[in-house]
C-alpha positions in Angstrom: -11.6 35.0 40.8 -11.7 31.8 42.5 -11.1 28.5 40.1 -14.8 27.8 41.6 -16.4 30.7 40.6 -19.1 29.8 38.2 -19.0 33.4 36.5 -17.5 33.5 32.7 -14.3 34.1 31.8 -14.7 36.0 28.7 -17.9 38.3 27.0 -21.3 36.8 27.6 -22.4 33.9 25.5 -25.7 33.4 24.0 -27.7 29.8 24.3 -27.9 29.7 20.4 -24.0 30.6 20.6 -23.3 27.5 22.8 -25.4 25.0 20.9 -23.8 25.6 18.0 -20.1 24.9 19.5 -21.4 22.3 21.1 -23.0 21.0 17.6 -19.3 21.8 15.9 -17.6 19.8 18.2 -19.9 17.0 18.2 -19.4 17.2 14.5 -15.7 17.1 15.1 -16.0 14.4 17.3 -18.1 12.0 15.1 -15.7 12.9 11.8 -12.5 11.6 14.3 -14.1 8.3 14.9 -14.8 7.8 11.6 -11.9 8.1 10.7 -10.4 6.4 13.5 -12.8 3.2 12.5 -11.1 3.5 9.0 -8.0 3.5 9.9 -8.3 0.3 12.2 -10.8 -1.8 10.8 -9.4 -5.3 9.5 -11.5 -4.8 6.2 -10.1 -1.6 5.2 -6.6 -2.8 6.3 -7.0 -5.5 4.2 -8.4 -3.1 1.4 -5.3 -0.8 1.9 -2.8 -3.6 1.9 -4.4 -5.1 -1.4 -3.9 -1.4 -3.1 -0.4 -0.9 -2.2 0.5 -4.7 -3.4 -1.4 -4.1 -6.7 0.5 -0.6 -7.0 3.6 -1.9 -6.3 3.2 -4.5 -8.9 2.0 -2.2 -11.5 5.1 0.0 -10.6 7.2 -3.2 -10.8 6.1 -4.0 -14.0 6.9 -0.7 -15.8 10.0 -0.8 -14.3 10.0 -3.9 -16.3 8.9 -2.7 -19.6 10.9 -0.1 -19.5 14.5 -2.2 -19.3 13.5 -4.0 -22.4 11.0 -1.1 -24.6 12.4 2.1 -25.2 10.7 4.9 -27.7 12.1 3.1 -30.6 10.9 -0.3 -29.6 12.3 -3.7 -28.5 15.7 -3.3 -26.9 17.2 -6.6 -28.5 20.3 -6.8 -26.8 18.2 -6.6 -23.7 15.7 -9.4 -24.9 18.8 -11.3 -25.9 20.4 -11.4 -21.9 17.5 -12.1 -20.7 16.9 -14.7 -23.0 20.3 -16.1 -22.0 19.1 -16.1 -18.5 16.2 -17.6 -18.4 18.1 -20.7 -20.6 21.3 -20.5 -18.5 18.6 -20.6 -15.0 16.7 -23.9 -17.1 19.7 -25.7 -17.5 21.2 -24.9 -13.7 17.6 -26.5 -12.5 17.9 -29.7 -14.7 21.1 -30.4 -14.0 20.2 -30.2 -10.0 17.6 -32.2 -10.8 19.9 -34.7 -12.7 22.4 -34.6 -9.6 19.8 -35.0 -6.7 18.4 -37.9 -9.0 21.6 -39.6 -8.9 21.5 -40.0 -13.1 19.0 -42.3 -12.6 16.7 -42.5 -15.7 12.7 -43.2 -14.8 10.7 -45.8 -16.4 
């Protein structure tokens, strides 16, 4: 057979047989778009984004929890250090501030 012959290339196919791959692929078509407008559209980008941040926050925070809770409660060692911390980090910023003042006291 020519590549122009017209005549089918496998068993005959019936009108109703055609319409409905025709109406499959169309369905198959419309489902990629969708999803391809999903996938691209600012406002689901940004909904996406949004999701993972508050995720990865929520993961963040367990993490959290977890260094300084245990099944028996507080972990007070823990709680102390970071106590310790926090007060060392408090002084380091006031005495920057005291230095970049130049000791000066504000009336």
């Amino acid at each position: 057979m020519a590549p122009s012959d017209p005549s089918p290339k496998g068993p005959a196919r019936t009108q109703q047989q055609i319409e409905a791959d025709m109406a499959a692929a169309r369905e198959r078509l419309t489902a990629s778009v969708e999803t391809l407008i999903d996938r691209v559209h600012p406002q689901r980008i940004k909904q996406r984004q949004i999701a993972n941040v508050k995720q990865l926050a929520h993961t963040e925070l367990e993490n959290a929890k977890a260094q300084v809770v245990d099944e028996n409660g507080l972990r007070t060692g823990r709680l102390v250090i970071l106590g310790a911390a926090v007060a060392g980090f408090v002084t380091f910023v006031l005495i920057i501030r005291k230095i970049r003042s130049g000791g000066k006291k504000k009336d």
